[in-house]
N, C-alpha and C positions, 0 to 999 in steps of 0.2 A: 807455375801457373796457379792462379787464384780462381776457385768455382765460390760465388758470390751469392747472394738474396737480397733482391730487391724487395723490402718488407712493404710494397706497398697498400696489399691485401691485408695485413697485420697490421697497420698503423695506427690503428685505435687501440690497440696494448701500450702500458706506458713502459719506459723504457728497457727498465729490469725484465718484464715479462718477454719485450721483444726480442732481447740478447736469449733469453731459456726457450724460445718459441726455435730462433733460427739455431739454437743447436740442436735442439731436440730433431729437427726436419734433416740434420744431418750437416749442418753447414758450419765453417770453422771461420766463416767470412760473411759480410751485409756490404751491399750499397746503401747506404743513407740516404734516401730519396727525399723529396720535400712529404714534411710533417710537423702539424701545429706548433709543438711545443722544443722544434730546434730549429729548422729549418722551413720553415713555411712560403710558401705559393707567394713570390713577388717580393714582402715585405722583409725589413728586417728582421735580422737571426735572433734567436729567442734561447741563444747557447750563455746562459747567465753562467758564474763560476758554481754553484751550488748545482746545476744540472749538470754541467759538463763532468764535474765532479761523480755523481750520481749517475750517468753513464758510464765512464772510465772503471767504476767499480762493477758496474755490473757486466760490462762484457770481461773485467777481470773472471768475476765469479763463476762466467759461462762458457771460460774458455774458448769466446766470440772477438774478432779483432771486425776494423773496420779496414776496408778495403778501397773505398773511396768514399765520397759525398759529392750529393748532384742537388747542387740550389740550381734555383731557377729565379731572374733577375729580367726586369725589361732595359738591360743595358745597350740594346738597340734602339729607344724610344726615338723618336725624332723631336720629343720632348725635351730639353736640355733638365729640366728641374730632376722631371725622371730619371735620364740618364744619369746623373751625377749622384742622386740616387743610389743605384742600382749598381755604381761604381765602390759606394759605400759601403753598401752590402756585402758586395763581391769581397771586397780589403777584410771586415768582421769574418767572411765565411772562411778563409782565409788562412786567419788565423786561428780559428777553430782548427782549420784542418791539423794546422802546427801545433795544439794543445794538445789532439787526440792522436798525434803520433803519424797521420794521415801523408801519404805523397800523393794521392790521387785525386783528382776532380773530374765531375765531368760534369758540362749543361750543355746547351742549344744554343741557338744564333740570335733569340731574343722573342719570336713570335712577331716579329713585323706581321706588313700585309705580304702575301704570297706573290708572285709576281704573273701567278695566270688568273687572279683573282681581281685584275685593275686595282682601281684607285677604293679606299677605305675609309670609312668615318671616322676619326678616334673618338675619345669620349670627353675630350674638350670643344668639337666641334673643327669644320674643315677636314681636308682631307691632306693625306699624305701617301707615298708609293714603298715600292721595296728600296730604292736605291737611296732617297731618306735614311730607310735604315741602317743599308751599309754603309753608309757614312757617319753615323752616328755609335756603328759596331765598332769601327775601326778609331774613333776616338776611345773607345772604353777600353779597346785590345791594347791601343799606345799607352796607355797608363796604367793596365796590371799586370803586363807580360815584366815588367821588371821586379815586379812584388813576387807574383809567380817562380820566375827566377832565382831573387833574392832568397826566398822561403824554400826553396827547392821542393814544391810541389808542381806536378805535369797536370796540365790541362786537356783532357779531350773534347774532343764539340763532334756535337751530331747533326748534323742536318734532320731537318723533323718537318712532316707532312705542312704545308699551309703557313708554315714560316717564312717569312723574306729570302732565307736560302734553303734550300724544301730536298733538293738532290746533291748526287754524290759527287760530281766533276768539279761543279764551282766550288764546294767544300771544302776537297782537296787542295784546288788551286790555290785559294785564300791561304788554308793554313799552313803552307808550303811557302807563301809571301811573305807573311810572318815570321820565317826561319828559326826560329827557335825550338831549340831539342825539349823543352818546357813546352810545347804548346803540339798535341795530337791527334789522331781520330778516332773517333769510336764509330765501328758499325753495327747499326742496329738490324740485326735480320730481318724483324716487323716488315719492315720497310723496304726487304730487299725487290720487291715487284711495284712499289714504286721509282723505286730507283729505274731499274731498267729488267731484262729478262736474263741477262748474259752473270749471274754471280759469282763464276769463278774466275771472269774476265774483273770485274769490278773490283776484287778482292788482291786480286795482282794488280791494279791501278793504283791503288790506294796501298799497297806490298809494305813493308818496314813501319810506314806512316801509321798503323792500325794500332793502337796498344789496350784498346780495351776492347768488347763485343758484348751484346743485349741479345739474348737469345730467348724467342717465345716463337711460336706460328703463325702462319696467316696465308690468306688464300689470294690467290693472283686474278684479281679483280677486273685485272683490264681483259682478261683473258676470255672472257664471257659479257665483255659490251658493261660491266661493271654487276650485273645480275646475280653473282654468288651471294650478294648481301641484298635484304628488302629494303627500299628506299621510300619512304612516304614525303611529301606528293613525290611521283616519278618524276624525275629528271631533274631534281635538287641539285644543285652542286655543292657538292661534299665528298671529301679527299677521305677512302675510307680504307683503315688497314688496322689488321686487330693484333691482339697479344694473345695467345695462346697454348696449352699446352704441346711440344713437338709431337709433330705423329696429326693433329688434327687438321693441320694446313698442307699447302704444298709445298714449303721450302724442300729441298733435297738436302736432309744433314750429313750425309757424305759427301758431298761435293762440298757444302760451307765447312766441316770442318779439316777437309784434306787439302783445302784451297789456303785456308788461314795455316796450316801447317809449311805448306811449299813456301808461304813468303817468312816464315820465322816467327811468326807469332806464338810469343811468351807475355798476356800479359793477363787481365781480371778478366771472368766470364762472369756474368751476371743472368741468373735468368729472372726473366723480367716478363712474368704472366700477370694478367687484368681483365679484371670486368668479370670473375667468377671467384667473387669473395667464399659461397656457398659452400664453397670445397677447396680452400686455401694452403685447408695443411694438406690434402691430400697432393694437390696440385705440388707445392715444393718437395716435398719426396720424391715424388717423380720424375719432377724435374732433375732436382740432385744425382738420381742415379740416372737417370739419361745420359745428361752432359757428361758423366764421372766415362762411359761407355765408349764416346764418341773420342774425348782425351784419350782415353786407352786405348785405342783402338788408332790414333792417328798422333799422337804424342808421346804415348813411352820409350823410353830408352830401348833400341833392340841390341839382341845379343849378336 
């Protein structure tokens, strides 16, 4: 098992710094989140040979490997120019991962519109729905799951808040259609109360299928009429689940990690706090030895 760092708190270090930050905090592994100068938000990878170069040396230097990469791609558009696009991207990011030694990926369903959110503006004008997008997902899925394949890198998809696929059932269902040992889930805890309330059920639905996991806090919102968090004006609607340190929310991490033990999960834990840059390294310290507690405590070899 891999305990990870998502540097997204550190991402304004440039590269070399990020690989001596994530040892330093105790970590022998990074998810590669999006970030300006490789990976960035939609657009193409900005992994030229001279950087890629320049990072390869530096997590040499820091005794830092990579553990996965998570582009993020609007390869659901219902835009065709887009999508084809963003299928582009996908092939470039790709191959990065095969430069940097990488088997792992992981992103989203695209960021369609959400399907409790109705019909949506794009930003060419008119509107379009969720099912656009899974139609437009499933074009982009048909044409890299054999790249994937070929490159023998595994793919995980997360279902993420206000996306065209937002929850955990229809997730699984999809990637389960797709059949392919190259394509699996990741669950992000964040999110585990919007998923539903039942997580040790949830986590045996999804059993085998899981091979990575995103672990930070957050509080079960529906649980209090949505009132745990301030909303200005009242009654906005807005899908809201936070990142943060374990211990501040309500996940129960003996139950998420003894649930992910029963189904056999061996794969990258990532912990993945945001939105408290203030205290970034404090927060991944703690996080590190948290997670390292919860493994031990429900993964070690017993005698």
């Amino acid at each position: 098992m891999k305990i990870a760092l998502d540097p997204h708190m550190h991402r304004h270090l440039p590269l070399n710094e990020l690989c001596r930050k994530a040892a330093e905090l105790g970590y022998d592994y990074i998810e590669v989140s999006p970030r300006d100068d490789l990976l960035p938000w939609w657009v193409r990878p900005r992994a030229h040979k001279e950087r890629v170069a320049e990072f390869k040396k530096a997590l040499k230097d820091h005794g830092v490997q990579v553990a996965s990469l998570l582009p993020m791609y609007r390869w659901a558009s219902p835009h065709e120019d887009e999508r084809k696009a963003a299928v582009g991207y996908w092939k470039e990011a790709i191959q990065l991962a095969v430069d940097l030694g990488v088997d792992t990926m992981n992103s989203e369903f695209g960021r369609g519109p959400s399907p409790d959110r109705g019909h949506r503006s794009n930003c060419c004008g008119g509107h379009f729905t969720h099912e656009h997008s899974e139609a437009a997902w499933w074009r982009s899925i048909e044409e890299l799951v054999p790249v994937f394949e070929k490159e023998g890198v595994t793919l995980n998809m997360e279902p993420h808040p206000e996306d065209w696929c937002e929850t955990l059932h229809p997730a699984i269902d999809m990637l389960k259609t797709i059949g392919s040992n190259n394509v699996k889930f990741l669950y992000c805890a964040p999110h585990t109360f919007y998923f539903g309330e039942d997580m040790s059920r949830m986590i045996r639905d999804a059993g085998p299928l899981i091979n990575h996991v995103h672990v930070a806090d957050t509080y079960n919102h529906r649980a209090s009429s949505g009132l745990r968090y301030i909303i200005n004006p009242p009654g906005a609607k807005v899908t809201i689940h936070q990142h943060m340190d374990m211990g501040q929310g309500e996940i129960n991490w003996d139950v998420f990690f003894s649930s992910l033990a029963e189904v056999g999960f061996d794969g990258v834990v990532t912990a993945c706090v945001f939105g408290w840059e203030d205290r970034a390294d404090a927060s991944g310290k703690f996080m590190r030895s948290e997670i390292q507690k919860y493994v031990d405590k429900y993964f070690s070899p017993r005698g």
